[in-house]
TIVO-2410 file (N, C-alpha, C; in nm, 3 decimals):
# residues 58
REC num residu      c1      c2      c3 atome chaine
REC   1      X   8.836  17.048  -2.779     N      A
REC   1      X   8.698  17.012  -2.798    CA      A
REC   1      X   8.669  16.999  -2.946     C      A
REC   2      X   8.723  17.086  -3.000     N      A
REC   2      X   8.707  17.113  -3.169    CA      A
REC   2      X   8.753  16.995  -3.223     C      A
REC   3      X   8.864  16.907  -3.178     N      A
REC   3      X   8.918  16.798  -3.218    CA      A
REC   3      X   8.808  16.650  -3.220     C      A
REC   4      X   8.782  16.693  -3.074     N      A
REC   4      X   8.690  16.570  -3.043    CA      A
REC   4      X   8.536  16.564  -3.131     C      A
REC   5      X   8.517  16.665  -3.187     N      A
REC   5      X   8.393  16.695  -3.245    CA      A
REC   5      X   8.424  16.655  -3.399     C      A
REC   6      X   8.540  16.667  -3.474     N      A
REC   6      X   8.557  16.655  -3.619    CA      A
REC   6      X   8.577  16.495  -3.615     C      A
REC   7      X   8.648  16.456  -3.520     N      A
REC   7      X   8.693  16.335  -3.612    CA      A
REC   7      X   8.582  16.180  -3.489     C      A
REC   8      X   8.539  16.096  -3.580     N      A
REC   8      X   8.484  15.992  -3.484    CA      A
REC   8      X   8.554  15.877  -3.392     C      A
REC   9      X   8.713  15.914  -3.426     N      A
REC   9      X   8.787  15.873  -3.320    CA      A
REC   9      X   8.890  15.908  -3.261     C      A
REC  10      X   8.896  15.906  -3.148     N      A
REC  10      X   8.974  15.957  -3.007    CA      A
REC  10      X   9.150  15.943  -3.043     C      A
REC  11      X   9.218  16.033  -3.077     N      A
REC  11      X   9.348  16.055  -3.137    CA      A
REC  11      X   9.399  15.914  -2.993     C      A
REC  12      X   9.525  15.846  -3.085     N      A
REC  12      X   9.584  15.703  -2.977    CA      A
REC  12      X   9.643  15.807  -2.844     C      A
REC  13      X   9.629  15.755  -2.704     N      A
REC  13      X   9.702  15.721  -2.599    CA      A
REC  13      X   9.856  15.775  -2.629     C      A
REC  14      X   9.901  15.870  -2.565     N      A
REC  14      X  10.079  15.921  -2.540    CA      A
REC  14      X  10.146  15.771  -2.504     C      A
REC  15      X  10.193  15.725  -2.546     N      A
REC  15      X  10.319  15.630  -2.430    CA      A
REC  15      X  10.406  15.700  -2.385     C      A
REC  16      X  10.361  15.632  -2.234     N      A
REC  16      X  10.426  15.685  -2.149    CA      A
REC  16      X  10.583  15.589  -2.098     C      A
REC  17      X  10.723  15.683  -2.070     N      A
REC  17      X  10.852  15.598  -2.049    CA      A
REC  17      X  10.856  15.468  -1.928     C      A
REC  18      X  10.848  15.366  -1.921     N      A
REC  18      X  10.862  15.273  -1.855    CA      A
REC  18      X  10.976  15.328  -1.737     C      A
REC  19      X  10.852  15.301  -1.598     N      A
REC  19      X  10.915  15.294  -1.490    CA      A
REC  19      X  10.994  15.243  -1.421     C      A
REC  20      X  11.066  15.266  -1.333     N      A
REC  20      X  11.199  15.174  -1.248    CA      A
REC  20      X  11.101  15.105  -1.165     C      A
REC  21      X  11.135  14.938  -1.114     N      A
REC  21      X  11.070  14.878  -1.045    CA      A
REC  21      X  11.145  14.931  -0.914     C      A
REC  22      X  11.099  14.889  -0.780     N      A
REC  22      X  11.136  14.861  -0.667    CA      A
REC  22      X  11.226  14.788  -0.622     C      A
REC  23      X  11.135  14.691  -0.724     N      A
REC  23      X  11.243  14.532  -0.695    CA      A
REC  23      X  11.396  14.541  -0.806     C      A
REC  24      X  11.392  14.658  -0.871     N      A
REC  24      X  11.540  14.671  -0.954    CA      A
REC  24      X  11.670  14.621  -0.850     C      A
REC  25      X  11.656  14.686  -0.798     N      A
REC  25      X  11.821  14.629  -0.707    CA      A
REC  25      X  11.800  14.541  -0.639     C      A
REC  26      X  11.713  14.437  -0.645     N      A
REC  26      X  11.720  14.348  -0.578    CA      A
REC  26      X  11.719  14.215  -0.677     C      A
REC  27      X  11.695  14.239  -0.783     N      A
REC  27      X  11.665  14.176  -0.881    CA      A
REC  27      X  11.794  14.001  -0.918     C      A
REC  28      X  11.908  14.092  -0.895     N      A
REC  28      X  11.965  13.982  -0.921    CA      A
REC  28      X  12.005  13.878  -0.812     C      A
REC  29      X  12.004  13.914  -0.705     N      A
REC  29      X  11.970  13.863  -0.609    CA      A
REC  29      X  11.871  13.757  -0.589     C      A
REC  30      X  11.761  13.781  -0.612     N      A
REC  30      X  11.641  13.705  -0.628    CA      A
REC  30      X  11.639  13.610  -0.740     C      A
REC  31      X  11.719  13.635  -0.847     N      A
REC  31      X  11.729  13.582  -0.940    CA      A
REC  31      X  11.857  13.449  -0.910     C      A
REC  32      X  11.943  13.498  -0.853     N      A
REC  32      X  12.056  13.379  -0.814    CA      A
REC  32      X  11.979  13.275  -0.708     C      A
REC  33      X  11.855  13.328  -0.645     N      A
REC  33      X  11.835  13.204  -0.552    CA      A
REC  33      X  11.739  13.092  -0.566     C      A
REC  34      X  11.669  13.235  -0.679     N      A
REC  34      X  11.591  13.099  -0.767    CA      A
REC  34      X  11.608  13.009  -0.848     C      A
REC  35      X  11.730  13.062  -0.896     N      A
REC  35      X  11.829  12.954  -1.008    CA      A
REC  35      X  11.890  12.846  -0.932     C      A
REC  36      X  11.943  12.881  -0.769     N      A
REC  36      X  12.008  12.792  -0.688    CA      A
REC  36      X  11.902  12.675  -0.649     C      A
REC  37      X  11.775  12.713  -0.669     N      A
REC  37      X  11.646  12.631  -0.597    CA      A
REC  37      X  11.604  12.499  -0.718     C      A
REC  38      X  11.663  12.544  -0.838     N      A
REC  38      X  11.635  12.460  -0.908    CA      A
REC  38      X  11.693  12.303  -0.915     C      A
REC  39      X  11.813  12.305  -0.844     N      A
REC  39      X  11.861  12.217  -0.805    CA      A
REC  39      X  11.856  12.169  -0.642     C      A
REC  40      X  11.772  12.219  -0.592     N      A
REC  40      X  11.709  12.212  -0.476    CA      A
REC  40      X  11.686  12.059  -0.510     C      A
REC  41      X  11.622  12.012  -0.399     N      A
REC  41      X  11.521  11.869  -0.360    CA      A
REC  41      X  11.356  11.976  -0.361     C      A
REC  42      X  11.261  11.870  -0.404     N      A
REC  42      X  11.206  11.893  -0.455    CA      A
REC  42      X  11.117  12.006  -0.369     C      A
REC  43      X  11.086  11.993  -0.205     N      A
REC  43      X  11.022  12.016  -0.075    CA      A
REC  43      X  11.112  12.103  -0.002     C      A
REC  44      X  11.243  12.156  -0.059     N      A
REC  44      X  11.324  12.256  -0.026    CA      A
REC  44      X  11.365  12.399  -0.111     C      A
REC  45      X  11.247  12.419  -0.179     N      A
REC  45      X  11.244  12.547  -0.248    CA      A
REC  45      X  11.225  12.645  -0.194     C      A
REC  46      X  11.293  12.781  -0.212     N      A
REC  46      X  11.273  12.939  -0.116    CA      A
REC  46      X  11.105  12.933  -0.097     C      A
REC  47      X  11.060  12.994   0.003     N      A
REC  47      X  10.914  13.064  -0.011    CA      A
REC  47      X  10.964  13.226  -0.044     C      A
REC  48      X  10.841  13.317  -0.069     N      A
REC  48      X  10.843  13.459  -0.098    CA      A
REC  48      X  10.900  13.495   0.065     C      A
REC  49      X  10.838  13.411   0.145     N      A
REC  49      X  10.856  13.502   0.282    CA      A
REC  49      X  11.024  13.475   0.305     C      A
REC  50      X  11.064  13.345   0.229     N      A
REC  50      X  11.235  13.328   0.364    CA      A
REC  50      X  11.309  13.369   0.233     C      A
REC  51      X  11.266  13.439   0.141     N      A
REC  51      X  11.353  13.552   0.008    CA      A
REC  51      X  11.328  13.692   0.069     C      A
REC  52      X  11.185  13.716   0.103     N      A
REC  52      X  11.202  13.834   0.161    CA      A
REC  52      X  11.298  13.889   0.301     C      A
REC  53      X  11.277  13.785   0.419     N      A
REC  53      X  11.426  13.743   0.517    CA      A
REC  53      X  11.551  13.787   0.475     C      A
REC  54      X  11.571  13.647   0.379     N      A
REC  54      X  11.737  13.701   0.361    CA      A
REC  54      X  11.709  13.812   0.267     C      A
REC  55      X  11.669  13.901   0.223     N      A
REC  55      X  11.690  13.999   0.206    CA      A
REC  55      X  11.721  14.115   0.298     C      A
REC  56      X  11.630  14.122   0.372     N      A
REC  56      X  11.604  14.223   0.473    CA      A
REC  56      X  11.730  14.228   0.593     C      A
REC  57      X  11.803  14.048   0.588     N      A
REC  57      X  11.935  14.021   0.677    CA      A
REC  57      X  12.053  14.073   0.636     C      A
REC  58      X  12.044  14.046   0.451     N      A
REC  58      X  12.166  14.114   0.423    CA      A
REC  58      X  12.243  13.977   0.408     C      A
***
């Protein structure tokens, strides 16, 4: 309290260590099929839903 009272501004924010995503192990995965899509035709690109599929198929 004593702190907050002397000075007129609020000492900076801790940073905090950057979290592991979810999507970490899946990452490169997702990443090879979007690279493969680029040479797709133009109306034959993955959706989120048939990436999420073959994921879930294995």
């Amino acid at each position: 309290m004593r702190k907050a009272l002397d000075s007129a501004w609020p000492e900076p924010r801790k940073r905090l260590p950057p979290r592991p995503s979810t999507l970490d192990p899946y990452k490169v995965v997702i990443d090879g099929i979007l690279w493969a899509d680029l040479d797709a035709p133009r109306k034959q690109p993955h959706t989120v839903n048939r990436i999420l599929h073959q994921l879930i198929t294995g």
